[in-house]
Structure formats: C-alpha cells, structure tokens
N, C-alpha and C positions, 0 to 999 in steps of 0.2 A: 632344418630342425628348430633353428632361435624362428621361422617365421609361422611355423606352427604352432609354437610354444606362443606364442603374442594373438594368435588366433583363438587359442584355448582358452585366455584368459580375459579375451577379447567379450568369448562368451562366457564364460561366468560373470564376469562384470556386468554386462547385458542384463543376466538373470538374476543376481543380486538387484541392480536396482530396482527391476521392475519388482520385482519381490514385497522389497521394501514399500513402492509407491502404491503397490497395490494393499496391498494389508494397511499399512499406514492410512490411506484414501478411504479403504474402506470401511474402518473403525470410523476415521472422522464422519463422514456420511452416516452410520448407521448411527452413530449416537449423539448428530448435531442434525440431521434432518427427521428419518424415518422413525426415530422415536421422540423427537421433539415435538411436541405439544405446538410452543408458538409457533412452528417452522407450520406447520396443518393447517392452524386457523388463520395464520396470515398467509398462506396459498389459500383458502379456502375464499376470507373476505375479499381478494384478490379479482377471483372468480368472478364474486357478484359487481364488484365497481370497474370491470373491465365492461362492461355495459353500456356505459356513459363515458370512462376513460381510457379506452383500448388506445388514442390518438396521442394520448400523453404516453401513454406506457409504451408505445412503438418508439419514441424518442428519445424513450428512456434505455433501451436494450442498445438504441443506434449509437447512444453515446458510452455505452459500455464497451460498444469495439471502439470508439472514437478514443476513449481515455488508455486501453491499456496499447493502443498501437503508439499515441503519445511515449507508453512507458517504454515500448519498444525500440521507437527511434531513439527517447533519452539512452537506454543500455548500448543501443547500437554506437550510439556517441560517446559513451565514455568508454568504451573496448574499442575505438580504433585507433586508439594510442599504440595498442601492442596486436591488435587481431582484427581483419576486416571481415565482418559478414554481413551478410544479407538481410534485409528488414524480416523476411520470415522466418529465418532463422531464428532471429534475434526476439521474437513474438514468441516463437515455441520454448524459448531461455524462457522469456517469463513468467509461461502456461507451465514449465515444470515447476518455477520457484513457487507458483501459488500455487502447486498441487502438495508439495513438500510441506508448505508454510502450514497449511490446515491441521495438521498432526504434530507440530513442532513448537518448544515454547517459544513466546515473543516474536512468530514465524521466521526465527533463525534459519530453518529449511530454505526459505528463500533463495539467500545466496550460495545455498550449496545447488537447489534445483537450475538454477541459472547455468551457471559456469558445466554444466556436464555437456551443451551444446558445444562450446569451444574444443577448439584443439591443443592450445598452446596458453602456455601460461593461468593457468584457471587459479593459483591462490592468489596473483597480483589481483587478476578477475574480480575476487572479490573485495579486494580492499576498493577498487575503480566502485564498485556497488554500493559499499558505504558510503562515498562518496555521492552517488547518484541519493542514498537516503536520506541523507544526512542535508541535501540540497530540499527535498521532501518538508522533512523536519520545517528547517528554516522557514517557511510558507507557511508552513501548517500552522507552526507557533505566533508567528508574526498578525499575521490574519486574522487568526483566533484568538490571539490578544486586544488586538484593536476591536472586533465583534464585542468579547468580553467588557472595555470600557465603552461602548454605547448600549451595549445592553445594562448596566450598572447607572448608566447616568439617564437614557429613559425610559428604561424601565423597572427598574427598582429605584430609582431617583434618591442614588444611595449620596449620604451628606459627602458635602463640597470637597470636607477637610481628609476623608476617609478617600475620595474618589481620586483626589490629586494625589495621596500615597500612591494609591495603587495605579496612575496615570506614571509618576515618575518608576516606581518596581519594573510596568512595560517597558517603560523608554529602556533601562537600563538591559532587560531581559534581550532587547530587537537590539541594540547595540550588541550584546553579547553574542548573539547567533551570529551578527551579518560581519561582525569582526572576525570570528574566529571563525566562519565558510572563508572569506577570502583572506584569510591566513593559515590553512590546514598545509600547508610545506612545513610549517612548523613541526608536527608530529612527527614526519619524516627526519629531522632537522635531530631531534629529542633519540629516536630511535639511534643516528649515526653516532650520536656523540658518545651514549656508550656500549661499550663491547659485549656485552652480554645480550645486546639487544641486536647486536650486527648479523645474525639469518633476518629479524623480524626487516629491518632496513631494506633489505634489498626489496622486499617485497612493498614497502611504503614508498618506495622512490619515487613510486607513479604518481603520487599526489603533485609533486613538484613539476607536473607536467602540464599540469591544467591552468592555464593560462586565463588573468582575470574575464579574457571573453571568452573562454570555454563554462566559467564558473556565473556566467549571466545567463549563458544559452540555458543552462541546468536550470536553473533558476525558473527561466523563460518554461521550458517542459511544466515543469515541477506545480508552475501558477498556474497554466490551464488545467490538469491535471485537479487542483482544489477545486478549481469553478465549474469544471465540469461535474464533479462529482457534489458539490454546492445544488448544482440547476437538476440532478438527476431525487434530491432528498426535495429541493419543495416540487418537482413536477408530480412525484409518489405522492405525496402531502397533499396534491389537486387529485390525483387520480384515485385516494382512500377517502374522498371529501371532508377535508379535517377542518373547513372552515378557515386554514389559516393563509394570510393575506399574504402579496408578492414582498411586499415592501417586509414585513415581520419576519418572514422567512428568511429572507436573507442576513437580517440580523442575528435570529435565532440558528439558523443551522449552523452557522459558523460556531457558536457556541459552543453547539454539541458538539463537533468534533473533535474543539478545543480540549473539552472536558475526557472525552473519549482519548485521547491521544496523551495524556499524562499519566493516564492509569496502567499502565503496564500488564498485559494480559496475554496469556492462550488465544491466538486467530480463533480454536475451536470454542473456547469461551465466551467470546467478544459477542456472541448473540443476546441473550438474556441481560449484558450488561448495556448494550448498544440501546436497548427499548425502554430500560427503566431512564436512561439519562436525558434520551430524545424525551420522556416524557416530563419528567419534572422539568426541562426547559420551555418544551411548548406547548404543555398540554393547559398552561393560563389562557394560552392565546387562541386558543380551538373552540370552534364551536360543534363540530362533529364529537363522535364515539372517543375517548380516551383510548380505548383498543387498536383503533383507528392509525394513529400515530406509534403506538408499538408496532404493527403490522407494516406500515411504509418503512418503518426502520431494520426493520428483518428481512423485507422484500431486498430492500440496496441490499444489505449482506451477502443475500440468497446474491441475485443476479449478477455479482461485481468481487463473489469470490466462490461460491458452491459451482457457480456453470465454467468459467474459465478454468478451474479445478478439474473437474470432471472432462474439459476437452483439453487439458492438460495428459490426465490419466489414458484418453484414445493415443495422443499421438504418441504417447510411450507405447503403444504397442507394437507400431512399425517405425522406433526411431531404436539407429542403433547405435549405443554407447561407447565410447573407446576410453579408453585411458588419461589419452588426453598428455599433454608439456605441462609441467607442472612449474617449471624454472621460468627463471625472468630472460 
C-alpha cells in the first residue's frame, strides 16, 4: 500500500514538473523568440554572414558544448561531497536549471532545475550551487574589473587622478570577492551560532567542506568558462563582420559583460538589454553595421541559453522525477 502510494505520487510529481517546464518554456520562447523582433533579424543577418563565416560560427556552437559540460563537471564537483553522479547526469541538472532559469527572475530556476536530477539531499544541493555561483561571480567581477581599468586608461584616457580612484575602488572590490570566496565557512559559522537559524545550519555545513583546493578547482572551471564565452562574443563579432579587431575585443567584451553582470535582470529580459550595452561599448570601435553588433549579441544569448533550454525541455520528456532525500 505505502509502495503504491510513493508511486502515485511519484507520478504526479512527474506531471507537475513537466507541467510547469513546459508552460513556463513555452511562454518564455513565445515571447523572447517568436515574437521578438531582434531575435528575426539577428537570425536573419545570421543567414547572410554564414556565407563567409559558417567556420567561425562551427566553433562557436563547439564551444557551447565545451562551456556548459565545463559547467557540468564544475556541478559534478561540488555534489560529490554528499552524492556521486555521472557526468551526464550532471549535464542534464544543468539543461534543466537553464530551462527553469528562462522563465524565472534573476534565473533563480536554476538551482531548483538542478537538484531534481539528484536523489539525496537536494536543499544542501543547492547551497553546494551557490557556491559553484558565487565562484562564477568572483571571475566575472574580477576580470571585468581589470578589462573595465584598461579600457578607462586607453580608451577613454580618463584623467590620472580619477583613474587611480577607481584603480584603488578595484583593488579593494578583488580583495573583497577573493576574501570572502575562501572564507565562505564563515556563513555557515554565523548560521550555527544562533538558534533561530539552527534548520538554515545544517543545511550550510557543506560550505565548510570545501577545502582551499576544492575552492581553486572552482575557480579553475569558473576561468575557462569566462574565456570561453569571451572567444565565443569576438568569434560572432568576426562572423557578423563588425570591423572589430582581436586585440580590442578582448578588451572590450570583458567590458560588456562586466557591465551586464551588475545589472540585475529577468534571463528572459537579458536580450534587449544585452544588445544595447554590447553596443555603446563597441560600437566606437566597429567599423561594420551597428546592427551588426546587436545581432552577435543576441546570437551568444540565442545559442548559450534558448538551445540548451530547449534540449533541456526534450530530456524532461523521458526523465523521470522522484522525490528525491531532501535531509542532510
């Protein structure tokens, strides 16, 4: 009777998710592709500079499975503190978090799309995922800060006395991040000592497990993971012929991202915003179409979260959901 009754609910659970993934998916899609505008004409322009750049754009899709099975192995390594799985497993965690994330704000979906792959333990799950984000972060800000002061000093050749402020605001900002990643036990630390927070504790314990060279490897993921996706915006930027050069680019994308990445948005919004900011950063430096450069900007979006979305959404069709160990 109790093995029937966990079967029953076994499938409702099944059909609740998919429910949700599917409506959720397909709102996002219908109102961030099929009726978006730039989403048409940057498939369109697409079309025509696959012509001359189909060889860039082949290595640009190669590195799209190259970056998120990076993110895979990263997830795969912060769950085997408490759960071992399989690297394909651990790939399909991610194809559901970013089918979630599309419909969700600040793609908080993520860490719930993850953790439905596991068996055991899936709220610590998520804190091990901030943890992987938050290593993200760290990179992201770092990088894009430094980008940020050499783009200020040659290219807006902003005065000495202004440039050194905002030279020492970095320093202070890259200390702040790289301090408090390899002191995050701390939180856990903060949660134990009071009582009202003793459920939240047990489930932060796992920070204190990540050992300084667990918290490098993260790292380690987290940097290729920027550069790849750095080499995937200027390869687009060759392949939409934008005029803009190897050396500039790499100054300038990091930029964008930087700038992107403080603004706080909807995954499903992040298009429209994505193209005007690529564009007041690089569009001095272009000698191509200004459209040109919104269009490579919406292509990454498209190819590095609409497609893994969407093969996210297939493998929920034949995956089947359980319950899951929700204890530590």
């Amino acid at each position: 009777m109790i093995e029937f009754k966990v079967k029953v609910q076994s499938k409702y659970l099944n059909s609740i998710i998919k429910a949700l993934l599917f409506i959720g998916l397909g709102y996002a899609l219908y109102k961030q592709v099929f009726t978006n505008t730039n989403v048409r004409e940057a498939l369109q322009t697409l079309k025509v500079n696959l012509i001359h750049g189909r060889g860039w754009f082949v290595i640009v899709l190669l590195l799209t499975i190259v970056n998120w099975s990076l993110e895979a192995l990263k997830w795969q390594f912060l769950v085997r503190k408490f759960e071992h799985i399989t690297f394909f497993r651990s790939l399909v965690g991610i194809l559901f978090g970013i089918s979630f994330s599309l419909f969700t704000p600040n793609r908080l979906g993520e860490y719930g799309g993850r953790v439905l792959v596991l068996t055991h333990h899936r709220l610590i799950a998520i804190v091990s995922t901030l943890v992987g984000s938050y290593s993200q972060i760290v990179v992201n800000m770092s990088i894009g800060g430094l980008a940020c002061l050499i783009y200020l000093w040659n290219y807006v050749h902003l005065h000495i006395y202004f440039w050194i402020t905002i030279f020492f605001i970095y320093i202070l900002l890259a200390l702040f991040l790289f301090i408090s990643f390899f002191n995050l036990e701390i939180v856990s630390v903060f949660f134990k000592k009071y009582s009202i927070f003793k459920k939240i504790a047990t489930y932060t314990e796992i920070i204190g497990q990540y050992n300084s060279k667990d918290l490098k490897t993260l790292l380690a993921y987290s940097s290729f993971r920027y550069g790849i996706y750095c080499i995937q915006f200027l390869l687009l930027l060759k392949v939409f012929r934008t005029g803009v050069n190897w050396l500039d680019g790499l100054v300038l994308i990091p930029n964008v991202f930087f700038l992107q990445g403080i603004l706080p948005t909807m995954a499903i919004l992040d298009i429209s915003l994505r193209g005007q900011i690529a564009l007041q950063i690089i569009g001095g430096y272009a000698s191509g179409e200004m459209i040109d450069i919104i269009a490579a900007s919406v292509v990454l979006w498209f190819i590095n979260l609409i497609i893994p979305s969407i093969a996210g959404g297939i493998f929920a069709i034949f995956y089947k959901f359980s319950r899951g160990n929700h204890s530590s």
